[in-house]
C-alpha positions in Angstrom: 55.6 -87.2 -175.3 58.4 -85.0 -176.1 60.4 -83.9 -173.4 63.8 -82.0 -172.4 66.2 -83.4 -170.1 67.3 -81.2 -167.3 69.4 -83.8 -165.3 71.1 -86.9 -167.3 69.4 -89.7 -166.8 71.7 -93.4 -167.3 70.7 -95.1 -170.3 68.2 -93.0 -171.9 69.3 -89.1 -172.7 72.0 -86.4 -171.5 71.2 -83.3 -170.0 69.6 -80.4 -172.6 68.8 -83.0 -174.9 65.5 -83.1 -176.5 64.0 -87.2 -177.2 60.3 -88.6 -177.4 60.1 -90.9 -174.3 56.4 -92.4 -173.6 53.9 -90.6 -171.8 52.8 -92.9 -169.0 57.0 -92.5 -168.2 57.4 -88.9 -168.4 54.4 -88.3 -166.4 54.5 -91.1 -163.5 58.3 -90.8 -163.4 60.7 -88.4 -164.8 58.5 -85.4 -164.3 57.2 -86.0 -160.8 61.1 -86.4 -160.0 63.0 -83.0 -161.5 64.2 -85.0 -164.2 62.3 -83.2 -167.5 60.1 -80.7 -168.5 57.9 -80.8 -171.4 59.2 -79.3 -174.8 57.0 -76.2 -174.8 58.0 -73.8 -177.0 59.1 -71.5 -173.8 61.3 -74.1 -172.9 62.5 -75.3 -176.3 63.8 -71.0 -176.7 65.3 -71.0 -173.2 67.0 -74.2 -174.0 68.2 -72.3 -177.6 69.4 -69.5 -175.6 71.2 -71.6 -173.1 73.2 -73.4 -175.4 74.2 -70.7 -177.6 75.8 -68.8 -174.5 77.6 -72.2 -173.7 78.6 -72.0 -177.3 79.8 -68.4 -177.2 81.6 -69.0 -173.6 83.2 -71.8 -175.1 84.7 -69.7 -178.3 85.7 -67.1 -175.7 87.9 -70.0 -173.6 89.5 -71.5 -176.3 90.5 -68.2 -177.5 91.7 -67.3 -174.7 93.7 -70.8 -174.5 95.2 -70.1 -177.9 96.8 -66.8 -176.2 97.9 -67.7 -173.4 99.6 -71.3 -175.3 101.1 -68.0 -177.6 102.5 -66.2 -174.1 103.8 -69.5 -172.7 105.0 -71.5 -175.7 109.1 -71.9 -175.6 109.5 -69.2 -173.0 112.4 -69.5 -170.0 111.3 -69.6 -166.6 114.2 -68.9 -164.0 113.7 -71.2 -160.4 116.1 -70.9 -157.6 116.7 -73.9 -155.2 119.2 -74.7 -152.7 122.1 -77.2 -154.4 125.3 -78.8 -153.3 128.4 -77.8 -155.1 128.4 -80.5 -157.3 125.0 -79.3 -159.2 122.7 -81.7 -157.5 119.3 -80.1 -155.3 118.9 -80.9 -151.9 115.1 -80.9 -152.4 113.7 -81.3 -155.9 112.0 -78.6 -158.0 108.4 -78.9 -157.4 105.5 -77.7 -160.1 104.0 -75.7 -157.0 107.9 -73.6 -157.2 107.4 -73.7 -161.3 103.9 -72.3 -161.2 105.0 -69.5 -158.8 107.7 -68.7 -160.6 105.1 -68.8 -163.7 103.1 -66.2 -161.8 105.8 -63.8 -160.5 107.8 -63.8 -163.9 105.2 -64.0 -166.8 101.6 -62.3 -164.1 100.1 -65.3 -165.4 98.2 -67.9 -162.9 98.4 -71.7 -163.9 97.5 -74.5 -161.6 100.5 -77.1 -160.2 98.4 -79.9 -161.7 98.7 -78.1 -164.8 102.8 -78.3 -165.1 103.9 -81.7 -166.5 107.7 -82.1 -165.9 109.0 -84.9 -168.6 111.8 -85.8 -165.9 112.5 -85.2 -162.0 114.3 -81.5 -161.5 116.7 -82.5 -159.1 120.0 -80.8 -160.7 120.8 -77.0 -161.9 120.4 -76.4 -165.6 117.9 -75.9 -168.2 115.0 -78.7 -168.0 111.8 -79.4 -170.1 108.6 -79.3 -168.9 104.7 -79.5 -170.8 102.2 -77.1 -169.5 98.7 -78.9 -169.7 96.5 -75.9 -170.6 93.0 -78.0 -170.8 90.8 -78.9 -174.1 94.1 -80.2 -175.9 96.2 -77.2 -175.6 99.7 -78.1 -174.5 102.7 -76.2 -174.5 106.5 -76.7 -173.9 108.5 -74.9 -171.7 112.0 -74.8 -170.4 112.6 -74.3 -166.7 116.1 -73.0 -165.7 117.1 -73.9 -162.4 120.1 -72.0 -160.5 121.5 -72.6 -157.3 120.2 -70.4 -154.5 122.9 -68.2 -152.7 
């Protein structure tokens, strides 16, 4: 019997996908439980329709990935933090401080688990950080830190 997945069931098939499982299963099992439906043609074109607006979301978020990588990519972002005199922070440069100043400088909102620093911020100067965009985009950026007054 041919049947369509709705939920992912371990060892057999993923969710949306389409296999030929035997009858006496589909019917004393996986329908009675949620688990499928049978590959009608009314379910075969919602299930057509469903993935080709998955599809066209997906196109929309990468290209929208590729400009905001093209907004972030090698730009400066200014952080102020309290130092000593010598050029060492009292409290180290968080990414919650980088991705606010990411938000007031740039109007652009990225999550703190997003901001990879390659090294602790704990002194003023220029500093290299990776911003982790999601599906494979990655950017670098350089954070400046300057003592607060």
């Amino acid at each position: 019997m041919k049947v369509i997945f709705i939920q992912s069931v371990a060892g057999v098939a993923e969710r949306d996908q389409v296999k030929d499982v035997a009858t006496g299963y589909a019917l004393n099992y996986l329908i009675p439980k949620g688990l499928v439906v049978p590959a009608t043609p009314q379910h075969l074109a919602n299930l057509a329709a469903r993935q080709s607006k998955q599809s066209e979301q997906a196109n929309m978020t990468m290209h929208e990935l590729e400009r905001l990588a093209a907004q972030l990519s090698g730009k400066l972002v200014n952080v102020q933090a309290k130092a000593a005199t010598t050029g060492t922070l009292y409290a180290a440069v968080t990414p919650v401080m980088v991705a606010e100043a990411v938000r007031t400088q740039f109007k652009i909102n990225l999550s703190p688990s997003q901001i990879l620093p390659t090294d602790h911020l704990k002194t003023v100067g220029d500093h290299q950080i990776r911003l982790d965009l999601g599906h494979g985009k990655a950017v670098n950026m350089t954070v400046r830190v300057q003592a607060a007054t």
